[in-house]
N, C-alpha and C positions, 0 to 999 in steps of 0.2 A: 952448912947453913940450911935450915928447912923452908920450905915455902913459904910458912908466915914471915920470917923474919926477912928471908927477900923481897919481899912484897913491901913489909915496911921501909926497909933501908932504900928502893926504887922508887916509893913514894915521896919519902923523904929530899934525896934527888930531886925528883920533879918539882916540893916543894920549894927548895930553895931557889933552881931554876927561875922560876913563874916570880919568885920575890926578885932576885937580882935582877932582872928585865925592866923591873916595874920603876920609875923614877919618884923619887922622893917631891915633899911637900914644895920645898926649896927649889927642887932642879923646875918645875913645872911651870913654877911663879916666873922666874929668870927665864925658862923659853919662848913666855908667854909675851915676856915685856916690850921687846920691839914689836912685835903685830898689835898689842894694845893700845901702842904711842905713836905709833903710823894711822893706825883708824882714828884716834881722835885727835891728830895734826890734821888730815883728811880733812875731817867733820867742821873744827875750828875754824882753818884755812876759809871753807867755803865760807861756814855761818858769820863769821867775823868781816867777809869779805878782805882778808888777805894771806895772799899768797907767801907770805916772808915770814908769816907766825912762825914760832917755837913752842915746843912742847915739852914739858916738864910731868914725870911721875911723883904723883905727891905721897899717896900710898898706897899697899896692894892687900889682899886678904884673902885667901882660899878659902872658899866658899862649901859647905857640904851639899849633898842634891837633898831637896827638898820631899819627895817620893823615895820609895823604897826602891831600889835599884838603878836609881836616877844617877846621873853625873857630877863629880865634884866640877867648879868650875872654879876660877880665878878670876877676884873683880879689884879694879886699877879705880882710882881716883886721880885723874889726869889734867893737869892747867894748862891753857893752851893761852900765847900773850903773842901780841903784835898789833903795829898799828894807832897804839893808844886803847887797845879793848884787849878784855881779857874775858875767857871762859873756862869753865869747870864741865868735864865731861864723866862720866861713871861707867867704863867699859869691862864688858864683861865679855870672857873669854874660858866656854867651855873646852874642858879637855879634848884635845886631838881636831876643834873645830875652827872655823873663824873666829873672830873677836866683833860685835859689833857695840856704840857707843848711844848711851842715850843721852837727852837731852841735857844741857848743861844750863849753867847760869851764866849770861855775859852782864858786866861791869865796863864802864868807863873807866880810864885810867887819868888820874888827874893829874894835869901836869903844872907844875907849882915852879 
């Protein structure tokens, strides 16, 4: 084997190395999901004034970076209910980082 073709073949190597390490669209969303649904139970909890809410993922989207060499992140649309109130939180959770939620919409829950 000559030099070029080792070079290739160790290359190659390395290539798939670096891919198999790397965790798919999928894995990222699902390891995101509990830190997503704990910040805006968190968030909820306080703004709703209570303690007892639950949290529900309603859906999620992998998001691309927005600059060129920026971070993909993963963004949750999360319902937090308890109380007789319910809120809508939009948390977003860039890769490898915390997860922080912004503001949501709270409703009354009507009870009939």
């Amino acid at each position: 084997m000559n030099a070029r073709n080792l070079m290739l073949v160790l290359a190659s190597a390395a290539g798939f190395a670096v891919l198999a390490g790397c965790q798919s669209q999928g894995q990222i969303v699902a390891n995101a999901q509990d830190t997503a649904t704990q910040t805006a139970l968190k968030r909820g909890q306080f703004e709703l004034g209570c303690p007892s809410a639950t949290a529900t993922v309603l859906s999620n989207e992998m998001v691309q970076p927005i600059l060129w060499g920026g971070r993909e992140r993963v963004e949750y649309s999360i319902g937090v209910s308890g109380c007789g109130k319910r809120a809508t939180y939009v948390v977003i959770c860039p890769e490898s980082d915390e997860c922080f939620a912004a503001s949501g919409a709270e409703n009354q829950i009507d009870s009939k």
